[in-house]
N, C-alpha and C positions, 0 to 999 in steps of 0.2 A: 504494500500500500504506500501509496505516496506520501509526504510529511511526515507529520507524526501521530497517534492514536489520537485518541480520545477517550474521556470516560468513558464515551457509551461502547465505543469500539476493543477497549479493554473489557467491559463486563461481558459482551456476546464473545468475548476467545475464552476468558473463563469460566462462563458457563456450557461453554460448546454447543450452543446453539445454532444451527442451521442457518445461515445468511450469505445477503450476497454486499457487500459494498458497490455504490456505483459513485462515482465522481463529474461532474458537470465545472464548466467553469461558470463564475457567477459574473453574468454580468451588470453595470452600472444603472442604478434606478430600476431596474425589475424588482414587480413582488414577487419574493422566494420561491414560495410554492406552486405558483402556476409557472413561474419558468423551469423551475425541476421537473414538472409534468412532461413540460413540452421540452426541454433538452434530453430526455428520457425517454420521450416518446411513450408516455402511459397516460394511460386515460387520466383526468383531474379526479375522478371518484376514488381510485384505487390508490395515491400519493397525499397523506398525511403533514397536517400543519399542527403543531404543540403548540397552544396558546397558553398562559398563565394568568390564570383568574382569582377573584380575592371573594371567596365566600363565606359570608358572615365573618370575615375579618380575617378567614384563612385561607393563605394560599393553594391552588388548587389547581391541576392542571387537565385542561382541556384536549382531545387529540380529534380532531375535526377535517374532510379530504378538504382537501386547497379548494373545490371549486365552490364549498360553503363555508356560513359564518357559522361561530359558536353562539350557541341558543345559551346567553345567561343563564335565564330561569331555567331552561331542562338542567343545567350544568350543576345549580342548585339544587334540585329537586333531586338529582342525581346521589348527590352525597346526602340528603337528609337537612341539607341549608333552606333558608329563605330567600336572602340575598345573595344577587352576586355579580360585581362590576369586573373590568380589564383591571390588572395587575399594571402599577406603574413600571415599567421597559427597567428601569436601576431594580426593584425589589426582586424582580422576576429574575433576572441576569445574576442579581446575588445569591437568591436562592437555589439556581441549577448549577449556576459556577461555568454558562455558557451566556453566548453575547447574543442578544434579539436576531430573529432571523438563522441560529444556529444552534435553537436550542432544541435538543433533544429527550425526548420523556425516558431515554435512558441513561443510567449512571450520575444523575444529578446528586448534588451536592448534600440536599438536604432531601428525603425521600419526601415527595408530598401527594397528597391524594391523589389519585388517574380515572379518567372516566375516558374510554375510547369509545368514539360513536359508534354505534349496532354495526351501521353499515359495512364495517370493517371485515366484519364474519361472511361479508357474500364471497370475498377473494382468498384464494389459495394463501396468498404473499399480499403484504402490503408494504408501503414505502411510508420512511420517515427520516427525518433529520437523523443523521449517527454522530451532531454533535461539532457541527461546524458546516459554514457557508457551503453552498458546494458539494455535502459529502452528503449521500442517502442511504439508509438502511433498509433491503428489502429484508423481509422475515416473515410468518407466520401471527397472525393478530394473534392467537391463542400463546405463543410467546413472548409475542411482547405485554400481554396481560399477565403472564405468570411470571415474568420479568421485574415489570411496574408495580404490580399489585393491583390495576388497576381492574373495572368492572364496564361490561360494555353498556350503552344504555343508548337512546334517541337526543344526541346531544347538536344535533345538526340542524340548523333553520339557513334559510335562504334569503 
């Protein structure tokens, strides 16, 4: 692999989980996740954006395909919250120990709640950040929920 790891990319060699790394170059002023689709060539449904949300005052992460928004309230309701707004870009960055736009809902710093959208379970493999601009993770929802800890739910609005 080129450069150097990543969290998330050290926790999938140590748990031997099945994956595949792909690398895209990122380029200036695109939003991340639909240009990882299409320099990828995958559908926007099946390519994964990690959004960090702050419910009922705790942080909380959202995993939503690039071609939708994350639904607060389901994202709430999700964890058993009321509320739940965007994560200020510094708190988020602090807490995964990645920079906006590369952050990964693996290997983060500080382990925090995960709700991957349902939809995840229609694909074999799904794609996500492995933790830097550029770099994606394809793998299996079912591990990267047994990974995260996370719970899949309808977190996805348009």
């Amino acid at each position: 692999m080129a450069g150097k790891g990543t969290p998330a990319t050290a926790l999938l060699a140590r748990s031997k989980v099945a994956h595949t790394l792909h690398t895209y170059e990122h380029g200036s002023g695109a939003a991340y996740g639909p240009e990882a689709a299409e320099v990828l060539g995958q559908d926007p449904a099946r390519v994964f954006k990690t959004l960090v949300a702050e419910v009922d005052g705790t942080l909380t992460v959202g995993v939503v395909p690039v071609s939708s928004m994350l639904d607060l309230k389901a994202l709430a309701a999700a964890v058993g919250g009321k509320r739940a707004k965007m994560a200020e870009i510094s708190d988020a960055e602090r807490a995964t120990g990645y920079v906006a736009g590369g952050i990964s809902p693996l290997g983060q710093r500080k382990r925090l709640a995960t709700v991957v959208d349902a939809s995840a379970q229609e694909f074999p493999t799904m794609f996500c950040s492995a933790g830097r601009r550029g770099l994606e993770v394809e793998l299996a929802p079912a591990d990267l929920a047994r990974l995260t800890g996370a719970r899949f739910a309808p977190i996805a609005g348009h």
